[in-house]
C-alpha positions in Angstrom: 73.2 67.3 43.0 76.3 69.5 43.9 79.7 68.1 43.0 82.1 67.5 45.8 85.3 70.3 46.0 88.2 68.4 44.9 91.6 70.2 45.8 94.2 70.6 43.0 96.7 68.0 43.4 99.9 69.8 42.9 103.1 67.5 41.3 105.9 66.8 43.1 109.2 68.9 42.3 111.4 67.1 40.0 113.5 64.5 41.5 111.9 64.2 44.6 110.7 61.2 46.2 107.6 61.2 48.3 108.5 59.9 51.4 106.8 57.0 52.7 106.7 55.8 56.5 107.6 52.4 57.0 109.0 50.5 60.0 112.5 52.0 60.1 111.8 55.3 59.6 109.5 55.4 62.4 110.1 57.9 65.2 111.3 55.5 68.5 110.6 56.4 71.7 113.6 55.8 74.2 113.5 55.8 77.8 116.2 56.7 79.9 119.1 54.9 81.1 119.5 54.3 84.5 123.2 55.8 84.5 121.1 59.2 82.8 118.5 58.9 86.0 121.2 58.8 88.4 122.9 61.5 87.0 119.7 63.9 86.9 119.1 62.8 90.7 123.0 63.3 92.1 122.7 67.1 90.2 119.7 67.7 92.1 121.0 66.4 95.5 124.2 68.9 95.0 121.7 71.4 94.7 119.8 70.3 97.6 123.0 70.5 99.5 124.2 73.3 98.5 120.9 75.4 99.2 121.3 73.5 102.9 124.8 74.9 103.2 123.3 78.5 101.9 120.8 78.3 104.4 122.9 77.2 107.4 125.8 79.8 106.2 122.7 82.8 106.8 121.3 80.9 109.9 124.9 81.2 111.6 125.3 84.8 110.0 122.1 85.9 112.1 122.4 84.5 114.6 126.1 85.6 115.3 125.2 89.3 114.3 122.3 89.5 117.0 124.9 88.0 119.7 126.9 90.8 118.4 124.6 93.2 118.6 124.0 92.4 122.2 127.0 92.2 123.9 127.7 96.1 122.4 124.6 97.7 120.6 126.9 100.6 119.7 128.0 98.6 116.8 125.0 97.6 115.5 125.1 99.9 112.5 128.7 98.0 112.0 127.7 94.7 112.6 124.6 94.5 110.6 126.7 96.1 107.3 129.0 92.9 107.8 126.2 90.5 108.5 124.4 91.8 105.3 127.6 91.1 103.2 128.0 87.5 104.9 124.5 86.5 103.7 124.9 87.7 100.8 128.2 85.4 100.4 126.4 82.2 101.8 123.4 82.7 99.2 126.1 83.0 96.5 126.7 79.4 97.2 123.4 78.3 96.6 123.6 80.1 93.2 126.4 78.1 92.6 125.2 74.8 93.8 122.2 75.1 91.6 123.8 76.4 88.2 126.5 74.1 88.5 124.9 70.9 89.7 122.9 70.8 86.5 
């Protein structure tokens, strides 16, 4: 009959203390606080707004530039450079909203 592998037991370093696990050193698990809920909901609503803003802001921006565009469609080239910036300024709010609300 074959012997079972026994693995080498190696010694512990000198003055070191194995560590055992006992009731106090036991990992806890903590659940949020309410005050730490409400504050990851109120970052996510100034997000929310602030993408709703973004998303007016280019709404109105179109909107106004095709108005423009009909009344003189000379301009358009003008008018759609300038609309292109506005947009671009209204989404910079959402950026804003989002990486500051969290």
């Amino acid at each position: 009959m074959a012997r079972p592998r026994e693995r080498p037991t190696k010694p512990f370093p000198a003055g070191s203390v194995p560590r055992v696990r006992t009731a106090e050193t036991q990992p806890t698990i903590t659940h949020p606080t309410m005050i730490q809920v409400i504050a990851e909901i109120s970052g996510s609503i100034q997000g929310a707004f602030g993408c709703l803003a973004a998303a007016i802001g280019v709404g109105l921006v179109g909107a106004k530039a095709v108005e423009g565009v009909g009344r003189n469609p000379g301009a358009s080239g003008k008018i759609l450079v300038q609309s292109i910036i506005g947009m671009a300024l209204a989404e910079a709010v959402a950026f804003y909203a989002l990486f500051l609300g969290k």
